[in-house]
MITORKE-224188 format. One line per 8 residues: number of its first residue (from 1); for each residue x, y, z of C-alpha. Coordinates in Angstrom, 3 decimals, always signed. Example, Ala and Ser with C-alpha at 12.3 -4.5 7.8 and 13.67 -1.06 7.14 Angstrom:
1	+12.300 -4.500 +7.800 | +13.670 -1.060 +7.140
//
This chain:
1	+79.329 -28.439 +169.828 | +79.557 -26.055 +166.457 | +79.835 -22.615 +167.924 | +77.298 -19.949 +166.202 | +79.875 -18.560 +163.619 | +80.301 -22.187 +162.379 | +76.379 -22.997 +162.369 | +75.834 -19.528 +160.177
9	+78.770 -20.484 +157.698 | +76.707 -23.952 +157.496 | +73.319 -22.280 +156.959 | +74.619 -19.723 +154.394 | +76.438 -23.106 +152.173 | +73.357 -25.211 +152.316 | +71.365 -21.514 +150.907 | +73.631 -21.005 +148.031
17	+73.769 -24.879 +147.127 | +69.879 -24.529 +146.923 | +69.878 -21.087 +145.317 | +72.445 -21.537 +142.537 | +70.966 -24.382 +140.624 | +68.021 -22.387 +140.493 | +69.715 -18.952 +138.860 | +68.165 -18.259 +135.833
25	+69.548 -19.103 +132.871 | +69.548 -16.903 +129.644 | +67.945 -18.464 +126.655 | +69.364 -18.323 +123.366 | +67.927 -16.293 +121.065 | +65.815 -17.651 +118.731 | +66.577 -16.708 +114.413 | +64.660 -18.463 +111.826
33	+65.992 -18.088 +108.382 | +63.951 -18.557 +105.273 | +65.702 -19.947 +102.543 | +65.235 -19.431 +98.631 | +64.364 -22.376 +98.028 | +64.276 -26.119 +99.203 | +68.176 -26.567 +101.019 | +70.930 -27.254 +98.442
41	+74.846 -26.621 +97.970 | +74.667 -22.948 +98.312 | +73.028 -22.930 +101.935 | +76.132 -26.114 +103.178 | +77.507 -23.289 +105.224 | +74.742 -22.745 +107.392 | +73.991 -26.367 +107.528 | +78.164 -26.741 +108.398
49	+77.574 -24.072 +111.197 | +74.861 -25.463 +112.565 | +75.988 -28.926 +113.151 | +79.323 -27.696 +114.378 | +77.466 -25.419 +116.881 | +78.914 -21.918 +115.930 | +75.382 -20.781 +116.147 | +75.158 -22.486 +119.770
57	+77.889 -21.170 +120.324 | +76.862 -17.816 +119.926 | +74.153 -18.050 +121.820 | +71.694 -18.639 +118.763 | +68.861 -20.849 +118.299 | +68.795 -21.170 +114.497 | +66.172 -22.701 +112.630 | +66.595 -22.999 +108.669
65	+63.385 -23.763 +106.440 | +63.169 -24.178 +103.322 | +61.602 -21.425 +101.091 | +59.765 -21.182 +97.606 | +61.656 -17.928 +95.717 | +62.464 -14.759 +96.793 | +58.861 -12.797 +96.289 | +57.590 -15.118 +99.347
73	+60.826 -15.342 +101.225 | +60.895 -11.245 +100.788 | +56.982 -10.700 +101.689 | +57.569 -13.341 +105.065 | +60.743 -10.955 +105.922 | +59.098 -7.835 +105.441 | +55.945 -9.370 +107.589 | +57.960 -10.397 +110.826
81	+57.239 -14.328 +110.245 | +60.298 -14.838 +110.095 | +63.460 -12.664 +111.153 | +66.079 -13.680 +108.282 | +65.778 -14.962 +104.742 | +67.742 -15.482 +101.676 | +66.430 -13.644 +98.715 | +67.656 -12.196 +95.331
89	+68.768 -8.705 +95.402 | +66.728 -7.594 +92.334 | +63.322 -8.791 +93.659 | +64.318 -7.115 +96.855 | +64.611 -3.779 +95.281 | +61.242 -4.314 +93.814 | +60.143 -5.046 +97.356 | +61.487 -1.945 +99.048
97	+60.116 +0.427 +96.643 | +56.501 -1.226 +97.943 | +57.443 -0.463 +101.711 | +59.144 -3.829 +102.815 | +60.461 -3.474 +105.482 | +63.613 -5.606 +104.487 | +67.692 -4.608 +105.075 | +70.377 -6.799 +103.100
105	+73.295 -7.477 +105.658 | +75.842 -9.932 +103.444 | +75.429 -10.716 +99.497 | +76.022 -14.619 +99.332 | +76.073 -14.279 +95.017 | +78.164 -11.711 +93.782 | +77.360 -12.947 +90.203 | +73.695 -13.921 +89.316
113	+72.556 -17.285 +88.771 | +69.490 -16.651 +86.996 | +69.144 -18.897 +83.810 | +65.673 -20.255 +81.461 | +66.056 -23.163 +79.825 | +64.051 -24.680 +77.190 | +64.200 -27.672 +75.052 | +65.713 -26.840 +71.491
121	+63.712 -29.474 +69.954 | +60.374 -27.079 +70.455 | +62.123 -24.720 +67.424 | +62.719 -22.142 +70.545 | +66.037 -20.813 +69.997 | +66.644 -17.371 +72.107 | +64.121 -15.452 +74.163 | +62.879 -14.078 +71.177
129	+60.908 -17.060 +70.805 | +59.159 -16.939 +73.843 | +55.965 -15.257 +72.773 | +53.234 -17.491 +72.857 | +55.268 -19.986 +75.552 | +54.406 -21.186 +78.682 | +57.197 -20.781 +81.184 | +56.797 -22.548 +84.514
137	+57.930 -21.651 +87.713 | +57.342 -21.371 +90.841 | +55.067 -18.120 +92.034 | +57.661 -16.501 +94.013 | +60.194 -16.757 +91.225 | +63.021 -14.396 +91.052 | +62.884 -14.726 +87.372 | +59.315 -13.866 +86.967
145	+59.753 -10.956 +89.023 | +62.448 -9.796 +86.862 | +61.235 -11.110 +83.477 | +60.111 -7.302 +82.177 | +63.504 -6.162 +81.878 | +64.909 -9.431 +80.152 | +62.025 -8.881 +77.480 | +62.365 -5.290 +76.939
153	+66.341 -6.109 +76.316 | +65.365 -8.494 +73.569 | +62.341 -6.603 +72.331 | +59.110 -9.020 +73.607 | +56.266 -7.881 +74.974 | +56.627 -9.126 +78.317 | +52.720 -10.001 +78.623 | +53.070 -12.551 +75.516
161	+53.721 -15.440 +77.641 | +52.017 -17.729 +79.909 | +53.180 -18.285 +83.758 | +52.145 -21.551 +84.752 | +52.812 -21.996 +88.531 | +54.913 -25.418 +89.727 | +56.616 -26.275 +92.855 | +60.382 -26.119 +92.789
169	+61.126 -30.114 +92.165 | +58.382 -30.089 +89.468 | +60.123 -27.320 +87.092 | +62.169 -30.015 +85.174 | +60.146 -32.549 +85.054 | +57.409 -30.502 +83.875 | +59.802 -29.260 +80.888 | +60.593 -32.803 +80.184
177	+57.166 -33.831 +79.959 | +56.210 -30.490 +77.412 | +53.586 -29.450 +80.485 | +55.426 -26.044 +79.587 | +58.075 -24.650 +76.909 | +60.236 -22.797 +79.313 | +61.430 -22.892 +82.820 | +64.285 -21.140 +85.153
185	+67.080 -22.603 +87.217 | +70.425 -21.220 +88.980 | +73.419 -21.859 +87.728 | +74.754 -24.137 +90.523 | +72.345 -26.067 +89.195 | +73.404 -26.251 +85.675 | +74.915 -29.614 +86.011 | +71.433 -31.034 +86.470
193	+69.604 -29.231 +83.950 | +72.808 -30.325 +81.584 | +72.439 -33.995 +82.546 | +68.855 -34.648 +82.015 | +67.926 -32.660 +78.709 | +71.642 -33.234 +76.927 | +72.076 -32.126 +73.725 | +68.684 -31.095 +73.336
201	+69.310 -27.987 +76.126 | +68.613 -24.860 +75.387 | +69.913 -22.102 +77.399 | +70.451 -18.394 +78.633 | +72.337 -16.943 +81.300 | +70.947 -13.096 +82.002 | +74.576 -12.052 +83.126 | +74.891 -12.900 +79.097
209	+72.115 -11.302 +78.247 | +74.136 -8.214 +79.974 | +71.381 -8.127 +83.360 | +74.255 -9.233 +86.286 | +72.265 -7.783 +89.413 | +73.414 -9.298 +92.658 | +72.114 -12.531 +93.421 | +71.405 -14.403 +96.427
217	+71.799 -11.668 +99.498 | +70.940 -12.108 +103.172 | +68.153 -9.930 +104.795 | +66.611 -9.233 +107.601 | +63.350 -7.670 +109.136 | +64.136 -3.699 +109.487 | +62.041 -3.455 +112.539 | +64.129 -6.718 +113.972
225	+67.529 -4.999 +113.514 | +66.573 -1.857 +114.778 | +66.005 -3.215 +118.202 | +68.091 -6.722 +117.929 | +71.595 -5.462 +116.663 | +73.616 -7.782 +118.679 | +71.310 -10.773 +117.713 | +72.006 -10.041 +113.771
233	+75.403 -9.013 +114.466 | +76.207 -12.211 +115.897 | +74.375 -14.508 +112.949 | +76.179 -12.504 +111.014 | +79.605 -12.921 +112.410 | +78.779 -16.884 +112.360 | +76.966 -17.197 +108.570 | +80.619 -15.373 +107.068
241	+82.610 -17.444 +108.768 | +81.006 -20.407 +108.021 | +81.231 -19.503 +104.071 | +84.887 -18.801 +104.274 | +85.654 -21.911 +105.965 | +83.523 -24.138 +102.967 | +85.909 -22.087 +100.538 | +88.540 -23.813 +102.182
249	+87.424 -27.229 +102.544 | +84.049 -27.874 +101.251 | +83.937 -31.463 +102.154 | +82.163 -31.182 +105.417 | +80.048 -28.495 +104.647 | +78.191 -30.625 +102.078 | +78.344 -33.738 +104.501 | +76.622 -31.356 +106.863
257	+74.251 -30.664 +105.018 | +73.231 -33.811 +103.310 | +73.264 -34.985 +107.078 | +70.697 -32.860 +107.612 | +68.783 -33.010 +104.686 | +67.074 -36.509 +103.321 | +67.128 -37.409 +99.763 | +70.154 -35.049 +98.682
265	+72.967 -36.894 +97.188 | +76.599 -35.672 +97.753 | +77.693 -35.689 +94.693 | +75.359 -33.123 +93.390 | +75.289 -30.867 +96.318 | +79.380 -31.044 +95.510 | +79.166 -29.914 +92.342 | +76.353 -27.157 +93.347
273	+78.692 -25.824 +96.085 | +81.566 -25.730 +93.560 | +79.200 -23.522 +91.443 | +77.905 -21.319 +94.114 | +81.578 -20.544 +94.714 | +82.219 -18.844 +91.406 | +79.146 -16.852 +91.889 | +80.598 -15.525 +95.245
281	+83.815 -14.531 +93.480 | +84.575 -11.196 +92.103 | +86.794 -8.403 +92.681 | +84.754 -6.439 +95.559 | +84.416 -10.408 +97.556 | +87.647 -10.929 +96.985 | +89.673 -7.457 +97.830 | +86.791 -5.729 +100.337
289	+85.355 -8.873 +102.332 | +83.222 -11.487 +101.431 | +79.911 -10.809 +101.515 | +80.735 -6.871 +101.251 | +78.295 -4.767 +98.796 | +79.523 -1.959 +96.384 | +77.311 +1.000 +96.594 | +77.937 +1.644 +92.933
297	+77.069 -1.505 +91.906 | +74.131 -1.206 +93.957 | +72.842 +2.164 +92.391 | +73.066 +0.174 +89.044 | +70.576 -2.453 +90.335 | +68.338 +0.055 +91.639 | +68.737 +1.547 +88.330 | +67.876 -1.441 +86.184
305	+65.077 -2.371 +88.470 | +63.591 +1.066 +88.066 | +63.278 +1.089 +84.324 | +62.240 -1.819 +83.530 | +60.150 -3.012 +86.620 | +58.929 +0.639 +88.160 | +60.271 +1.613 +91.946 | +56.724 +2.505 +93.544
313	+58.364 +4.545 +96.079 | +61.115 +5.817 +95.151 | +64.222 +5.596 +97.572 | +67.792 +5.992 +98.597 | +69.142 +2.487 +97.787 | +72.390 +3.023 +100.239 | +69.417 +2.433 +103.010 | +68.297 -1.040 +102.389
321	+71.424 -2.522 +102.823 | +74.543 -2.486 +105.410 | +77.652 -3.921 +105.610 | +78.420 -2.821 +109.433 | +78.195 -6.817 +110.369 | +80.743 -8.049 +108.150 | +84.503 -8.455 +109.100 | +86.766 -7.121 +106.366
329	+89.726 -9.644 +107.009 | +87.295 -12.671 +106.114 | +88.022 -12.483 +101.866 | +86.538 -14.857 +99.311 | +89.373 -16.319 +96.725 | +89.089 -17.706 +93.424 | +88.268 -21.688 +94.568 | +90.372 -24.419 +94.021
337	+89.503 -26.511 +91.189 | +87.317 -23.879 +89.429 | +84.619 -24.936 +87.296 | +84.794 -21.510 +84.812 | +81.449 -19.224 +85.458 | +80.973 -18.972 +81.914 | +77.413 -17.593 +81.294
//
């Protein structure tokens, strides 16, 4: 016969075998990220994190969708629709000076990738040739956003051409087919543009063209960070690791993502990440972190934005972005095999 100590040891096992299964369990926390455009090279090392489960890991839930330019990616940011997105840093300044509630936390292009091509055989032969075109792109285009100050550079009235609005896949087509005279592309996407028009490309990089604002640069909602810190700290912490490591071995980062992906090819999404890694490189990436932002740099973009696109509101620029999230020891290098950013 158990005595009573036994039967109360028995009782209290059979409690905590019911209990414990039913502890509540902490769900992760959910991030969706809005990307620039539809996914491609430059985004592999999210895709690479994501299938490895770094973001798991972290106790993230992260969902990636694909965007349609920076003006939308910027406005769904700003709105709280979604809590992260990938945008270019010259838009974004336009963006804050109309109250968008938008922080940068890493800069994935250190260079910009904005480019217009055209087809030479149209007698277009600079941007001085553009008045009168049609340039199509999609609505939310960096490009467009930015186009003022690349026509006051060359002298052209910036309201001489015609904006003709196309979804992201239908910009070279559309060229091809003389539906418009100009269009835009980044420069990790050169190889594309280079393989289907030929000889017959026409083309202008606006770091040439002496307008190098930072590029491609992660934000977030203001009103998100403020109360989720730890949540952004932690994407953070994952996203810059995950860009170092494709530095090192791209490989699986582009597997990743064309695993994740239908209808991208390898090869190209290669060649794209190859790109995107000279437009990460430059001295600040390489000797301050990766991802790091250099507040002079950053008064210059403010700068250029201002004169030739108008601030509304006028602001401090050091307080839309931060680089409290980034870990100094993880550097960007010049890549191996580098194809020469040669705007």
């Amino acid at each position: 016969m158990k005595s009573p100590i036994r039967r109360a040891f028995g009782l209290l096992a059979f409690v905590v075998l019911i209990v414990l299964p039913q502890q509540p369990t902490f769900a992760a926390d959910k991030v969706s990220v809005a990307l620039n455009w539809v996914p491609g090279g430059d985004h592999a090392a999210m895709y690479y994190a994501k299938q490895l489960g770094w973001y798991k890991d972290a106790n993230l839930d992260v969902d990636l969708e694909a965007g349609k330019g920076s003006v939308g990616v910027l406005q769904r940011v700003s709105n709280g629709l979604t809590q992260v997105g990938l945008a270019d840093m010259g838009v974004a300044i336009t963006a804050r000076g109309k109250d968008a509630r938008i922080v940068g936390v890493m800069n994935i292009y250190a260079n910009t990738a904005l480019g217009m091509y055209w087809l030479k055989s149209t007698g277009i032969d600079g941007v001085k040739d553009f008045a009168g075109k049609k340039i199509g792109v999609p609505a939310g285009d960096a490009q467009r956003a930015l186009w003022p100050a690349l026509a006051a550079r060359y002298g052209v009235d910036a309201s001489s051409v015609t904006w003709v609005n196309l979804d992201p896949n239908g910009k070279l087509p559309a060229l091809k087919a003389h539906a418009v005279d100009i269009t835009t592309n980044f420069y990790n996407l050169h190889h594309i543009m280079s393989r289907e028009l030929g000889s017959d490309m026409g083309y202008l990089s606006w770091a040439k063209a002496g307008i190098n604002p930072y590029g491609l640069t992660i934000f977030v909602n203001s009103d998100y960070l403020a109360t989720n810190k730890d949540v952004v700290a932690r994407f953070v912490k994952v996203t810059q690791r995950a860009y170092q490591e494709c530095v090192k071995a791209s490989d699986p980062c582009v597997q990743a993502l064309v695993d994740a992906y239908s209808g991208l090819k390898t090869e190209n999404e290669t060649v794209n990440w190859q790109l995107t890694m000279q437009l990460m490189s430059d001295e600040v990436s390489r000797t301050k972190g990766l991802g790091f932002m250099d507040p002079a740099r950053m008064q210059n973009d403010y700068d250029l934005v201002a004169k030739y696109l108008g601030v509304t509101a006028p602001f401090d620029v050091k307080t839309m972005y931060t680089d409290e999230f980034l870990d100094p020891a993880i550097k960007m290098v010049e890549p191996k095999d580098p194809i020469k950013f040669n705007p």
